[in-house]
N, C-alpha and C positions, 0 to 999 in steps of 0.2 A: 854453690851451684846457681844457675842462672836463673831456674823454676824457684828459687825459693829466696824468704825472705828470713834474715835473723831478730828475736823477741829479744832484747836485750832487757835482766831484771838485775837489779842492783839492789843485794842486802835482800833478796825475795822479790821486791816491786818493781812492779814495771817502770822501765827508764825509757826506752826508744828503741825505734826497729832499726836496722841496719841492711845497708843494699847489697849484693852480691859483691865481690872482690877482696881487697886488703883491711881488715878493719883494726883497730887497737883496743884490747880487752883486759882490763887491771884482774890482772889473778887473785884467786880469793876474796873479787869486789863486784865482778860484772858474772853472770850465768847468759850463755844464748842458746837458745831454742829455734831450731834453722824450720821456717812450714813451708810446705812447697804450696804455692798459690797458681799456681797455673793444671797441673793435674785434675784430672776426672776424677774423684773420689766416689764410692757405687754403696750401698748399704743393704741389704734385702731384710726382706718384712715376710713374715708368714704364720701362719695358724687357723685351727679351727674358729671360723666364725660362725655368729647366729645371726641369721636374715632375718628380714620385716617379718615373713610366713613361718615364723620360727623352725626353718630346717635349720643344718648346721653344712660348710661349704667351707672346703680349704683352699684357701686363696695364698700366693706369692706374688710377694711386689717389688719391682727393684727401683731404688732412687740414689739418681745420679747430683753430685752438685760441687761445690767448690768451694774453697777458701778465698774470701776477698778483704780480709780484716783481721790477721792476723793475732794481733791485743784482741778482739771480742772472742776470737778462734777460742782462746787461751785462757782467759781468764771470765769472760760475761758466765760461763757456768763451769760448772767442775769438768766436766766430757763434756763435750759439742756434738763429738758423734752420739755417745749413748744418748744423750739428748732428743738429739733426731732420730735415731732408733723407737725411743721410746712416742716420743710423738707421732711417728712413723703409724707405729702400729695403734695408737689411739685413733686417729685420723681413719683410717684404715677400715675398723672395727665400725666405729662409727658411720659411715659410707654404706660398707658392707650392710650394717642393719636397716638401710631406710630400702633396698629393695630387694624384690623375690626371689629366691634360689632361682628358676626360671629363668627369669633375666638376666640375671649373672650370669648364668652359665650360657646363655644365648648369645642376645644381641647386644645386652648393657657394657660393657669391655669399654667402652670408650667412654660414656659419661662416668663410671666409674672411674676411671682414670680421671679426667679431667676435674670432678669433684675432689678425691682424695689428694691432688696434689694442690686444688686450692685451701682444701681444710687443713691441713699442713703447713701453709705458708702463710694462713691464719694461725695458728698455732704460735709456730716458731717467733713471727714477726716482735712480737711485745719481749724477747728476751735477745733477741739482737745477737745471735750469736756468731758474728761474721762473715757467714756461709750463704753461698745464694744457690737455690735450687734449680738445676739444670735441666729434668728431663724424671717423670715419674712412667713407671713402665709397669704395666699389670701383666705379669708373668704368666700365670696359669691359675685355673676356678677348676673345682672338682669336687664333686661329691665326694666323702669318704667312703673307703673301700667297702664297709659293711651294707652300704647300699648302691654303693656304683653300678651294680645289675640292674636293678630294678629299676634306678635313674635312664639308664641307656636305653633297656627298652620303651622305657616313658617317650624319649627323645624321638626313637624312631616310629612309633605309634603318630606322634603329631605330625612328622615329616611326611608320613606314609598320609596322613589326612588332608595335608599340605597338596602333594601330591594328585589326591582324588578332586579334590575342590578345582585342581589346576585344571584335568581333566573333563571335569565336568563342564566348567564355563566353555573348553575347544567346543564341546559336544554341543555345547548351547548354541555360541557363536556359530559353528555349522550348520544345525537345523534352523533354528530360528529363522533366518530366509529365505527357505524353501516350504518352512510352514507357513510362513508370510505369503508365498505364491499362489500355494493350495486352497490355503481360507479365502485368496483373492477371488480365481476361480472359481471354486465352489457358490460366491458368492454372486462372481457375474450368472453363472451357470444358472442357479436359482431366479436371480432376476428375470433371467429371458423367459424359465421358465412360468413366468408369473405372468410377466405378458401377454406371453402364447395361449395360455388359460386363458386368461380374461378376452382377449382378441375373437378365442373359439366360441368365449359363453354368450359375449355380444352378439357374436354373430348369429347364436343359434337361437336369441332373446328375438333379434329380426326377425328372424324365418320364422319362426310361430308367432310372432307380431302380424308378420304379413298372413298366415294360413289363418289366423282367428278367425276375422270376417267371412270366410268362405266357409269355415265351420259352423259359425255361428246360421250362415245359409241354409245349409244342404249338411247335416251332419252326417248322416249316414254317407252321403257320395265321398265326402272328404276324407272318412278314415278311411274305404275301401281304397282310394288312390293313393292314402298312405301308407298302408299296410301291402298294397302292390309295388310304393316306389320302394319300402325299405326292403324287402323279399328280391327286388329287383339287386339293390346293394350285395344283401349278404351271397344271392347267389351266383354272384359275377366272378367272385374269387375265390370261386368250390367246388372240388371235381359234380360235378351231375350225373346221377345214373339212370336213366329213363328203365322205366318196366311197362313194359303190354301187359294188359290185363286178358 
């Protein structure tokens, strides 16, 4: 077939590969082993893991990759897949424990990914086993069922906080400027009032500035005139009821 390549061993060892078409094969001298090097080969990864916060989280992972070396495919180790299987899930495990169930199961999905297919490609690299890794896909994160209740409402507890925090800041952003108005106001408001005071107390600092002398005169004439101008004030703006004696 055209996807594939033939392992040709002689007597057991390897002799050389052979390309796609017509080839000649001494019976009972040459074995061929046809790999197909062009296909997506996929492997999945899964089990209970233990995160940094020592929960425990079931994770699925699937890893895509290919044969590009047919001889290492074959011979660098006994399986190549179980190989990477097994590296797979070490990689994996390892990853898994450096962060919080939290994050796993949240936002982390992609550094996760991206770490577990480079410690895997750390892994493999030093045994050469033909294969180049295509595409690591992090399936699904779950708490196990014996606590997935409690987990879920966890989730929605923070959302729901999420949520309030969202709300709160609108409430902020809203008021916040119209509180800004008010305090303005209130503050000019104050000033004038302050003003106004002091403008009246001046003023009333004068007038008995000026009446002192005249006090200091004629005291007796100067309260009688005062006490006639103020009586004059209050009773300008009071019904009056006159009585005959």
């Amino acid at each position: 077939k055209g996807q594939e390549r033939g392992v040709v061993t002689r007597f057991g060892k390897f002799s050389h590969l052979v390309e796609p078409g017509l080839n000649w094969k001494p019976t009972f001298i040459d074995n061929v082993q046809a790999v197909n090097v062009e296909s997506v080969r996929e492997l999945a990864a899964s089990g209970v893991m233990l995160t940094s916060d020592e929960n425990v989280v079931r994770v699925e992972m699937n890893v895509q990759y290919r044969v590009t070396d047919p001889e290492r495919y074959l011979f660098s180790v006994t399986s190549a897949d179980d190989s990477l299987r097994q590296a797979t899930d070490s990689a994996l495990r390892g990853v898994i424990g450096k962060y919080t169930m939290d994050r796993i199961l949240t936002e982390g999905r992609t550094v996760i990914r991206s770490d577990t297919q480079r410690e895997l490609e750390e892994t493999i690299r030093p045994y050469n086993m033909g294969i180049t890794l295509l595409d690591v896909n992090f399936q699904t994160a779950r708490p196990p069922e014996e606590v997935k209740a409690a987990f879920d409402d966890a989730i929605a507890a923070r959302e729901n906080e999420q949520q309030y925090i969202r709300e709160a800041e609108a409430y902020t952003n809203e008021v916040q400027p119209r509180a800004n108005g008010q305090a303005q106001r209130i503050l000019e408001e104050a000033r004038a009032y302050k003003t106004q005071t002091v403008l009246e107390a001046q003023g009333e600092v004068a007038r008995f500035a000026k009446i002192l002398p005249e006090y200091k005169a004629a005291p007796e004439i100067t309260r009688e005139r005062l006490y006639i101008e103020t009586m004059e004030k209050v009773l300008s703006h009071t019904r009056k009821v006159l009585v005959n004696d």
